[in-house]
N, CA, C and O atoms as CSV, one atom per row, in Angstrom:
chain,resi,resn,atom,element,x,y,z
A,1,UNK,N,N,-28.421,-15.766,-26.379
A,1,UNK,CA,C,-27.003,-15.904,-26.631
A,1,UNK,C,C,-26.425,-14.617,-27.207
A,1,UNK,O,O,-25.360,-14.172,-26.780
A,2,UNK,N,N,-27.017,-14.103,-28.034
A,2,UNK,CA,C,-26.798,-12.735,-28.894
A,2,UNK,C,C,-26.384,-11.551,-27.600
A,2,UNK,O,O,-25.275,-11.052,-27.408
A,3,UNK,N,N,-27.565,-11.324,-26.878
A,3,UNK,CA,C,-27.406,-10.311,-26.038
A,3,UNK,C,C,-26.171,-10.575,-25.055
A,3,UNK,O,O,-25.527,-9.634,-24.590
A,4,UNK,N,N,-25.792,-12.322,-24.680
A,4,UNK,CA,C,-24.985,-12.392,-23.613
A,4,UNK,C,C,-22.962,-11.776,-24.424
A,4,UNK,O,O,-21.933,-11.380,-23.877
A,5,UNK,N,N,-23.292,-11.992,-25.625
A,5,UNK,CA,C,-21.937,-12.058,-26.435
A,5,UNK,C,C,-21.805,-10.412,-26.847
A,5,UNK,O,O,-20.801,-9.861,-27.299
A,6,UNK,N,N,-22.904,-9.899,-26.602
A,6,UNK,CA,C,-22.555,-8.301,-26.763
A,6,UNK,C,C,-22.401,-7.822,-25.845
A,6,UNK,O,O,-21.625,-6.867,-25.817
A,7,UNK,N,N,-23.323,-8.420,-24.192
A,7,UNK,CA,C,-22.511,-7.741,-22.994
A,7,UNK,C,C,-20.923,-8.202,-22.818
A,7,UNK,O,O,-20.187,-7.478,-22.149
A,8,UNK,N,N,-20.548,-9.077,-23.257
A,8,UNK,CA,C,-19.520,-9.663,-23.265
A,8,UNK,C,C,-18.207,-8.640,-24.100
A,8,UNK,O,O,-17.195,-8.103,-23.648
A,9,UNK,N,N,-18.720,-8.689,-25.305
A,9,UNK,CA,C,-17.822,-7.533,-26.579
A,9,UNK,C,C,-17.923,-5.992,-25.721
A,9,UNK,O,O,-17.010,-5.167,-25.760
A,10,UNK,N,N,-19.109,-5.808,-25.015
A,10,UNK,CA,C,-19.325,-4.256,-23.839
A,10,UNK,C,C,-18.349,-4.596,-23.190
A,10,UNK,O,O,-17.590,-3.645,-23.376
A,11,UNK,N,N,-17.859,-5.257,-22.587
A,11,UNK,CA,C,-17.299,-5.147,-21.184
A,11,UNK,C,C,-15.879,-5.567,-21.673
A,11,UNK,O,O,-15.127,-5.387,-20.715
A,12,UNK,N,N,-15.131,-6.081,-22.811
A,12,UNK,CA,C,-14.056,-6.275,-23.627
A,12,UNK,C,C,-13.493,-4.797,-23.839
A,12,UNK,O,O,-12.401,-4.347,-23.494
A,13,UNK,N,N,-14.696,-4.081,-24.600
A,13,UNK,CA,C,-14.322,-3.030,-24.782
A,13,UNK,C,C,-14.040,-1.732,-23.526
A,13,UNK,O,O,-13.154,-0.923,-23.254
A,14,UNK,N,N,-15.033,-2.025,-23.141
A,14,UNK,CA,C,-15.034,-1.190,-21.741
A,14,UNK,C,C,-13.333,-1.338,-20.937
A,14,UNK,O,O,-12.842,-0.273,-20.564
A,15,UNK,N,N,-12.637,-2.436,-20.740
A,15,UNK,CA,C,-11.822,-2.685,-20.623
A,15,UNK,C,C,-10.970,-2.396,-21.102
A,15,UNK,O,O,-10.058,-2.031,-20.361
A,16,UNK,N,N,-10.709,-2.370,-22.659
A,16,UNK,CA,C,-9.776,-2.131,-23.461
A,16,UNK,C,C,-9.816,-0.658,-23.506
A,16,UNK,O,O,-8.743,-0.067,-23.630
A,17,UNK,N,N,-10.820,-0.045,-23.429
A,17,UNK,CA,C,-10.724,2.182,-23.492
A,17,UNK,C,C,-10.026,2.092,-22.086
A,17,UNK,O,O,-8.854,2.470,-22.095
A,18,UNK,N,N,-10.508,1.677,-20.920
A,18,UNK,CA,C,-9.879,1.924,-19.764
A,18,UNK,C,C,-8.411,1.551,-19.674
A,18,UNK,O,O,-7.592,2.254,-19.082
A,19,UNK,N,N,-8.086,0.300,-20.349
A,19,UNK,CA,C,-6.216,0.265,-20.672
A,19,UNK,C,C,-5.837,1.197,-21.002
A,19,UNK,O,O,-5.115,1.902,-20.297
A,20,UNK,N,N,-6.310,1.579,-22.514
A,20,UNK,CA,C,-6.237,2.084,-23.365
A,20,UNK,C,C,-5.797,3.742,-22.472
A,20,UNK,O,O,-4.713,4.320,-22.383
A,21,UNK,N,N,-6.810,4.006,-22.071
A,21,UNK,CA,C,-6.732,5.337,-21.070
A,21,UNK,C,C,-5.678,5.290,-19.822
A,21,UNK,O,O,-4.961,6.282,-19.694
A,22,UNK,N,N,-5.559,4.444,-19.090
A,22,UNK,CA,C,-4.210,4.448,-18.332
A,22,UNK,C,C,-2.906,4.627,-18.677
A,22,UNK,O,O,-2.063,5.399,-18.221
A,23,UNK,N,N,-2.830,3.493,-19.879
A,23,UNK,CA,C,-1.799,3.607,-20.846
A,23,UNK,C,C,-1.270,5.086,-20.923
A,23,UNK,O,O,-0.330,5.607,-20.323
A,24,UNK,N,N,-2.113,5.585,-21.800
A,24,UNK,CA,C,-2.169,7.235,-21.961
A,24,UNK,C,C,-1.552,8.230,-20.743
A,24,UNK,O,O,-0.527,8.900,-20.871
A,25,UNK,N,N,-2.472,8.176,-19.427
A,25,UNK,CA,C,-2.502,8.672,-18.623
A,25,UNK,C,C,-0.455,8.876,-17.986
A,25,UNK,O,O,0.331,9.804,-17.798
A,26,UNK,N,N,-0.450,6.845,-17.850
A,26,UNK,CA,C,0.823,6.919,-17.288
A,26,UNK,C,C,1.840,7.266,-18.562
A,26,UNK,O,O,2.998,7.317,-18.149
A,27,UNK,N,N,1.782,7.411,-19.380
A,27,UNK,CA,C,2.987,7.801,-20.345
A,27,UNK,C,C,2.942,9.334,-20.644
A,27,UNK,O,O,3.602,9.957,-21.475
A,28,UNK,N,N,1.880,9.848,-19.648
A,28,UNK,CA,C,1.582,11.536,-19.870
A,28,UNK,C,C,2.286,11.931,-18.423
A,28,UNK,O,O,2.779,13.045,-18.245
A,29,UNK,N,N,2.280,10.969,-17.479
A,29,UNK,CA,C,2.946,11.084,-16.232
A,29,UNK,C,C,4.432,10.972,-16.369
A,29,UNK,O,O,5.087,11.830,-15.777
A,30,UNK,N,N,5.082,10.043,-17.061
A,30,UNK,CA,C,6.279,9.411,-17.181
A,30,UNK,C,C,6.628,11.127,-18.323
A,30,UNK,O,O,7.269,12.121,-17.980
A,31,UNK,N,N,6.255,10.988,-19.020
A,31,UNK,CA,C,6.804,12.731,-20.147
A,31,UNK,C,C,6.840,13.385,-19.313
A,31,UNK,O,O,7.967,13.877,-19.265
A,32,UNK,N,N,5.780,13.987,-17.968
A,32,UNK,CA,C,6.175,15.177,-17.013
A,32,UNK,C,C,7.236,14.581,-16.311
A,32,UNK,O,O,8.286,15.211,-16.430
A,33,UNK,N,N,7.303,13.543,-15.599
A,33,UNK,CA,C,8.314,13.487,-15.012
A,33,UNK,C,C,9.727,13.555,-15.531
A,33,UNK,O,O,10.734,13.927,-14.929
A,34,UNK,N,N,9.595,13.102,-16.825
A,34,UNK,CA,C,10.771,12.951,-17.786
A,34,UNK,C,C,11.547,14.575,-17.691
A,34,UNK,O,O,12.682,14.963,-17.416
A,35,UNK,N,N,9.990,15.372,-18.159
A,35,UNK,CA,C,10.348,17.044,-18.270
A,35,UNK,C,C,11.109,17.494,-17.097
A,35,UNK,O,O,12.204,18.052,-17.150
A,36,UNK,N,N,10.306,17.149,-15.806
A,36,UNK,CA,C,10.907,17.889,-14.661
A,36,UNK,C,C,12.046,17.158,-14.362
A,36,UNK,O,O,12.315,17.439,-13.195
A,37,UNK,N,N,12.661,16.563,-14.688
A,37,UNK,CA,C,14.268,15.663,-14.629
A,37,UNK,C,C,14.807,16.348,-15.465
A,37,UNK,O,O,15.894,16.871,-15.221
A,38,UNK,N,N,14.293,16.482,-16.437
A,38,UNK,CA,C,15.774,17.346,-17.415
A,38,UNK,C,C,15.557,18.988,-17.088
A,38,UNK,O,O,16.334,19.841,-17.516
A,39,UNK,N,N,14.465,19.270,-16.324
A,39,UNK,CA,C,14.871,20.671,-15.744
A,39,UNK,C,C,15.497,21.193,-14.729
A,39,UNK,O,O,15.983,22.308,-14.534
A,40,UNK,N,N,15.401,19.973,-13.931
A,40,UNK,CA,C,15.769,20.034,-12.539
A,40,UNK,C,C,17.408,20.088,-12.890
A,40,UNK,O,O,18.069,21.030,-12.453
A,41,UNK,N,N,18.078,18.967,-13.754
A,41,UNK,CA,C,19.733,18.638,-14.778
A,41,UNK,C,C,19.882,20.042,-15.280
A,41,UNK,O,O,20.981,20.587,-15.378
A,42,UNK,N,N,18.538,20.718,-15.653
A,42,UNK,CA,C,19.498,21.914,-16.551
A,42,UNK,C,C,19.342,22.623,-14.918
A,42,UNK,O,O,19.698,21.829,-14.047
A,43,UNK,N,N,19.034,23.509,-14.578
A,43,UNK,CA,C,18.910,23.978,-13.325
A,43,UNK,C,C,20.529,23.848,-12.617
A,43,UNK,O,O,21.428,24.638,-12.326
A,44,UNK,N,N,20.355,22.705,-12.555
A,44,UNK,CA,C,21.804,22.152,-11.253
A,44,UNK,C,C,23.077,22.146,-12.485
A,44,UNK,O,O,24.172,22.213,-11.925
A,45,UNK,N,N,23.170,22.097,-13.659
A,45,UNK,CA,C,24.105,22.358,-14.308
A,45,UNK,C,C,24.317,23.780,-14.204
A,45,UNK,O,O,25.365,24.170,-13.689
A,46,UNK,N,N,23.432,24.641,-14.638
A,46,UNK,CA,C,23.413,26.048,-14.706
A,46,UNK,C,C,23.937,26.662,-13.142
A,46,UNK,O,O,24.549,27.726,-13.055
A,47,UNK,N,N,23.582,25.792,-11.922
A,47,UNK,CA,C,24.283,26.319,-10.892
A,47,UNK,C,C,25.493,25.982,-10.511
A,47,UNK,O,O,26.261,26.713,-9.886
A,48,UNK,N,N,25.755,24.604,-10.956
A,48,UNK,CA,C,27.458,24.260,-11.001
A,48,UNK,C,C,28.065,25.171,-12.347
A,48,UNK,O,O,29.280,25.224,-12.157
A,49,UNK,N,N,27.920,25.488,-12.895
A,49,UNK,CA,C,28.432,26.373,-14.015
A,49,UNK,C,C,29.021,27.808,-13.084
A,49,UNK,O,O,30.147,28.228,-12.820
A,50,UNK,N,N,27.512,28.313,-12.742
A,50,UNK,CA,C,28.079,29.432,-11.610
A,50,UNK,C,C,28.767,30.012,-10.630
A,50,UNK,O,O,29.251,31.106,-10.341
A,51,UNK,N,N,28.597,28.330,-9.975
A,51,UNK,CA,C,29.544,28.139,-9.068
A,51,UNK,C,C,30.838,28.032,-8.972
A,51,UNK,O,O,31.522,28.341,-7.996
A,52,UNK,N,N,31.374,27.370,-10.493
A,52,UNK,CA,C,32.469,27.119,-10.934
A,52,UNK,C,C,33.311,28.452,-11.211
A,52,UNK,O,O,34.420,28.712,-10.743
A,53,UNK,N,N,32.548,29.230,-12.068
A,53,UNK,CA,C,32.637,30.699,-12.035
A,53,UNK,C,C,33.235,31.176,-10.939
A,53,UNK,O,O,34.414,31.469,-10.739
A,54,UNK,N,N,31.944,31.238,-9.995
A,54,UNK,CA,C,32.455,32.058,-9.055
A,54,UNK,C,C,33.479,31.995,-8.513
A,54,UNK,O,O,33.976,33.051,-8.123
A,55,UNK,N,N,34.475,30.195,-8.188
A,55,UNK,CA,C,35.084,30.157,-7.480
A,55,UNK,C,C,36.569,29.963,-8.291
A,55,UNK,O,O,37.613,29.641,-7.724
A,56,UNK,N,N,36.417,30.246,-9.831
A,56,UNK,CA,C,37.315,30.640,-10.142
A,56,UNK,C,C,37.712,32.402,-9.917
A,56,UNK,O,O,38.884,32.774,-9.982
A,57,UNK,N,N,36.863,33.126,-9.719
A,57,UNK,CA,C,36.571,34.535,-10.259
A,57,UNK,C,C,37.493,34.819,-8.312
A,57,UNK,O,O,38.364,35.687,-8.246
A,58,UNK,N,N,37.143,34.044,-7.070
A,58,UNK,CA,C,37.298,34.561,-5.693
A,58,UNK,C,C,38.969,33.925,-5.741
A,58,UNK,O,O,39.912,34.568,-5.280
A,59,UNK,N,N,39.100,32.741,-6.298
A,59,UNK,CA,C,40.592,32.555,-6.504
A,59,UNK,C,C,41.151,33.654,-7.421
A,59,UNK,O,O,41.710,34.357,-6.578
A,60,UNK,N,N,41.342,34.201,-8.493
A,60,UNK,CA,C,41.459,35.529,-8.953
A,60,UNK,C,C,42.404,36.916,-8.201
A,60,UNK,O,O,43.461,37.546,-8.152
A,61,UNK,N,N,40.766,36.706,-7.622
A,61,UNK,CA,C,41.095,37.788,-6.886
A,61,UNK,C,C,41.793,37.836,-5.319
A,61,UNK,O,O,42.260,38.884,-4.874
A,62,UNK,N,N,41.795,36.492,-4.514
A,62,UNK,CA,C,43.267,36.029,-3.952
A,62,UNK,C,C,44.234,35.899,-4.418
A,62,UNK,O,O,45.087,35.598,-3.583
A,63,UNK,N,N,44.557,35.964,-5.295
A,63,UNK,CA,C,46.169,36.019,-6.309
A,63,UNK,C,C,46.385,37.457,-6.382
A,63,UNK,O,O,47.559,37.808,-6.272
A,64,UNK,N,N,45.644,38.223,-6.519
A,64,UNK,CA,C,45.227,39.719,-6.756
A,64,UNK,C,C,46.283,40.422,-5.277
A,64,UNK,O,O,47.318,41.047,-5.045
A,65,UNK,N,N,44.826,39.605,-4.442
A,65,UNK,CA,C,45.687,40.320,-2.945
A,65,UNK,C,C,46.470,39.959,-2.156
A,65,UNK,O,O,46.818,40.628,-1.183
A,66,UNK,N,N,46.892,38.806,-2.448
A,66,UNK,CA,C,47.933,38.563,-2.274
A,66,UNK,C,C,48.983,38.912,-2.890
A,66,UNK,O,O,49.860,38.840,-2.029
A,67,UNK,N,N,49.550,39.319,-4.050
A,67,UNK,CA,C,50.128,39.650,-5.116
A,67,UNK,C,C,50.458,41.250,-4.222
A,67,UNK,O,O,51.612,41.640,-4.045
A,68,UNK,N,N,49.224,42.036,-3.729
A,68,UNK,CA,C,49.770,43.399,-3.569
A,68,UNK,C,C,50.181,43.064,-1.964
A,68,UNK,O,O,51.197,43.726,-1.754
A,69,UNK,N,N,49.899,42.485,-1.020
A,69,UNK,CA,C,50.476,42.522,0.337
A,69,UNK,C,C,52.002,41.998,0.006
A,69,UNK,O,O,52.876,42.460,0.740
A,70,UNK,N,N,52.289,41.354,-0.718
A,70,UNK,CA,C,53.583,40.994,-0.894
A,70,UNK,C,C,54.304,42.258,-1.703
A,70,UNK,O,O,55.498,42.447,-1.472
A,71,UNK,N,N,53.641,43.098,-2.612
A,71,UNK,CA,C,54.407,44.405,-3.102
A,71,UNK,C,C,54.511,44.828,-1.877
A,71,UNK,O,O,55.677,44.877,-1.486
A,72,UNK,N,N,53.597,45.204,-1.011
A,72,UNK,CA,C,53.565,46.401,-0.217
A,72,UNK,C,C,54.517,46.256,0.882
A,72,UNK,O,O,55.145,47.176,1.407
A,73,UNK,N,N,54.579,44.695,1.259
A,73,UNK,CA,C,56.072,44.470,2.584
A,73,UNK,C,C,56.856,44.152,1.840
A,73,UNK,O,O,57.636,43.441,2.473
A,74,UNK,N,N,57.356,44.270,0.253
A,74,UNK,CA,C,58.867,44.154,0.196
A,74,UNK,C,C,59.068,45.653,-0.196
A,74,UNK,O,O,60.143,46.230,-0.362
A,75,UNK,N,N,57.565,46.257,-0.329
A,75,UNK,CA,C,58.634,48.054,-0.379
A,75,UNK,C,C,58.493,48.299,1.033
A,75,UNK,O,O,59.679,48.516,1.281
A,76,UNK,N,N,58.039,48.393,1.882
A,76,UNK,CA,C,58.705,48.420,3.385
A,76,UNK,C,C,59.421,48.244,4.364
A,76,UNK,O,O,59.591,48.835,5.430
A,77,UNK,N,N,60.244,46.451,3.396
A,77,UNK,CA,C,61.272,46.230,4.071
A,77,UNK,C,C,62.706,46.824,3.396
A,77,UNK,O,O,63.777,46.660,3.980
């Protein structure tokens, strides 16, 4: 009886490190994935930022040239 209740408490335990270890495993999976989500967010923020930039910076500079084609044909006309 002794020996059957310690293979028994073996294989409890054996069980419980192997939870125990998945557990681990997937919440070490779920943190990377967590990581590469908020890098991927900073990333695509940092390129809508740029973008935003830029397409304030090309409007700009259409006001710009437009601004001088309109000097340049009312001193011509």
């Amino acid at each position: 009886m002794t020996s059957s209740t310690t293979e028994d408490n073996e294989r409890t335990t054996d069980f419980v490190d192997l939870h125990r270890f998945a557990t681990r495993r997937a919440f070490r999976i779920r943190e990377r994935e967590l990581f590469v989500l908020m890098r991927m967010r900073k990333s695509e923020r940092m390129i809508a930022d740029f973008t935003k930039e830029l397409f304030i910076a090309v409007f700009v500079v259409t006001v710009f040239v437009e601004v001088s084609r309109a000097k340049l044909w009312a001193r011509r006309c």
